[in-house]
PATI-428467 format. One record per residue (C-alpha): residue in one letter; x, y, z; residue number from 1. Coordinates in steps of 0.1 Angstrom, whole numbers, plus 5000, padded with zeros to 4 digits. Example, Ala and Ser with C-alpha at 12.3 -4.5 7.8 and 13.67 -1.06 7.14 Angstrom:
residues 2
+------+------+-------+------+-----+
| type | east | north |   up | seq |
+------+------+-------+------+-----+
|    A | 5123 |  4955 | 5078 |   1 |
|    S | 5137 |  4989 | 5071 |   2 |
+------+------+-------+------+-----+
end
This chain:
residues 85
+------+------+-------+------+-----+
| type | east | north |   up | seq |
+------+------+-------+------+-----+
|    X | 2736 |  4894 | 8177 |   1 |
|    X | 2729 |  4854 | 8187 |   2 |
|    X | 2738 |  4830 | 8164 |   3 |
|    X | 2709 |  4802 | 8158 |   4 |
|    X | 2719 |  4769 | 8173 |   5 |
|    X | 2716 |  4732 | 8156 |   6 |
|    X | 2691 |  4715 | 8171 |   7 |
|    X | 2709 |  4681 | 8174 |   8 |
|    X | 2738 |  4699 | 8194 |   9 |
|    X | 2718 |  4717 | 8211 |  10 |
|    X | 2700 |  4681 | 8223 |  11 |
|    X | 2740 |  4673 | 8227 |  12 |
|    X | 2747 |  4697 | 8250 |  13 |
|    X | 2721 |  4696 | 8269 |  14 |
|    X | 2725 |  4658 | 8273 |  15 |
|    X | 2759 |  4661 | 8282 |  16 |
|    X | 2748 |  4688 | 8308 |  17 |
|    X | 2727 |  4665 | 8325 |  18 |
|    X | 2750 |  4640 | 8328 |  19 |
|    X | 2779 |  4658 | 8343 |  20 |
|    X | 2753 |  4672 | 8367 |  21 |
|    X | 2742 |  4636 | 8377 |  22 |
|    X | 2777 |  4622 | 8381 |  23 |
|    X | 2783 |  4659 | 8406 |  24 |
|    X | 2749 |  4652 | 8422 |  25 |
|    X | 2756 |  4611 | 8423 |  26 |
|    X | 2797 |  4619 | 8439 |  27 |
|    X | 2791 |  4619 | 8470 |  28 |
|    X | 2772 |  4581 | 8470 |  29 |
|    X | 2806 |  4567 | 8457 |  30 |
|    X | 2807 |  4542 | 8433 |  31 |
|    X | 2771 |  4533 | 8436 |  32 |
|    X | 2764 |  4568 | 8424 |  33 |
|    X | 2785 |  4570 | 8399 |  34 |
|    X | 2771 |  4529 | 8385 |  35 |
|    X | 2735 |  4544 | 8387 |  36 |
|    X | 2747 |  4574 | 8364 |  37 |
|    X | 2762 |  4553 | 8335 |  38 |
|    X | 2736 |  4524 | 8340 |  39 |
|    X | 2715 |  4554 | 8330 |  40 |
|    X | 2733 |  4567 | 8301 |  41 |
|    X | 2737 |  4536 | 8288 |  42 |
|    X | 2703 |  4525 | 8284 |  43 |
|    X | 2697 |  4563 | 8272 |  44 |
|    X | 2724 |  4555 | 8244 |  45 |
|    X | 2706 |  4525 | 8239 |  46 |
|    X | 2673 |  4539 | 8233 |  47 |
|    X | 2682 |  4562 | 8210 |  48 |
|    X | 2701 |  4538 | 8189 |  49 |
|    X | 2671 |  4522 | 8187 |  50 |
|    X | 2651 |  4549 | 8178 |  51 |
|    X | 2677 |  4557 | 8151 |  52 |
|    X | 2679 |  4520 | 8134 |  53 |
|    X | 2698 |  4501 | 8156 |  54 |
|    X | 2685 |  4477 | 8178 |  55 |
|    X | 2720 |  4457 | 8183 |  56 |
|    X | 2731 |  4482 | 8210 |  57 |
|    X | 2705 |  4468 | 8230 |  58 |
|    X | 2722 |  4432 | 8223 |  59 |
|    X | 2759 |  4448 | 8234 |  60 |
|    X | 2746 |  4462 | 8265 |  61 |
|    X | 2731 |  4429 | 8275 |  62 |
|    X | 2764 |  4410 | 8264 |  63 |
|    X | 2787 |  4437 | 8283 |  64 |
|    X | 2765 |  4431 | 8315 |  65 |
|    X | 2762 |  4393 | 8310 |  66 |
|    X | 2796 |  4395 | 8310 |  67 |
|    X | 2801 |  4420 | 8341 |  68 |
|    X | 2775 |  4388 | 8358 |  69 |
|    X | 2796 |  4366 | 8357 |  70 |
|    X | 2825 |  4381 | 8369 |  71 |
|    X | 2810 |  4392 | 8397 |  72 |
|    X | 2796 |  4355 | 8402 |  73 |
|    X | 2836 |  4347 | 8403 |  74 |
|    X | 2841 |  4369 | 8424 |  75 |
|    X | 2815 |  4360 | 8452 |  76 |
|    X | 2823 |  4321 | 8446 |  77 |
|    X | 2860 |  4329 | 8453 |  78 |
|    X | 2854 |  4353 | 8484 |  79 |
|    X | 2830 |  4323 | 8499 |  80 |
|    X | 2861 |  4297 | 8495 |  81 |
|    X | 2881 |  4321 | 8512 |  82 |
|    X | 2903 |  4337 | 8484 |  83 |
|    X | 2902 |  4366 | 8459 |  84 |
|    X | 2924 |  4377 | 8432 |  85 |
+------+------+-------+------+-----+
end
């Protein structure tokens, strides 16, 4: 006899499914693989807080990149005067 499933884990699992198959699939491009996987999930996450009522995790993602930016402005600022950290 099956037991019936909760719809909204169900959705979980299946989400979580898809992403460990991505990250498998996305492995063997590296990093970049990996990036395109989260960049993914993250505006997934984002969408659905949305959906659900909150539209300020579309304000954190854009701060958390903002802030990823300008480090890697830094970064290529430093490596064309000849040093990084």
């Amino acid at each position: 006899m099956t037991q019936a499933v909760d719809p909204a884990h169900r959705r979980y699992q299946n989400r979580v499914a898809h992403l460990q198959a991505r990250q498998s699939a996305n492995l063997a491009r590296g990093p970049k693989g990996i990036a395109s996987v989260w960049w993914d999930q993250a505006r997934a996450y984002a969408t659905r807080a949305e959906r659900d009522g909150d539209p300020e995790m579309w304000d954190y993602l854009a701060r958390t990149l903002e802030n990823w930016c300008q480090q890697a402005e830094q970064r290529e600022q430093e490596r064309k005067q000849g040093y990084v950290q």
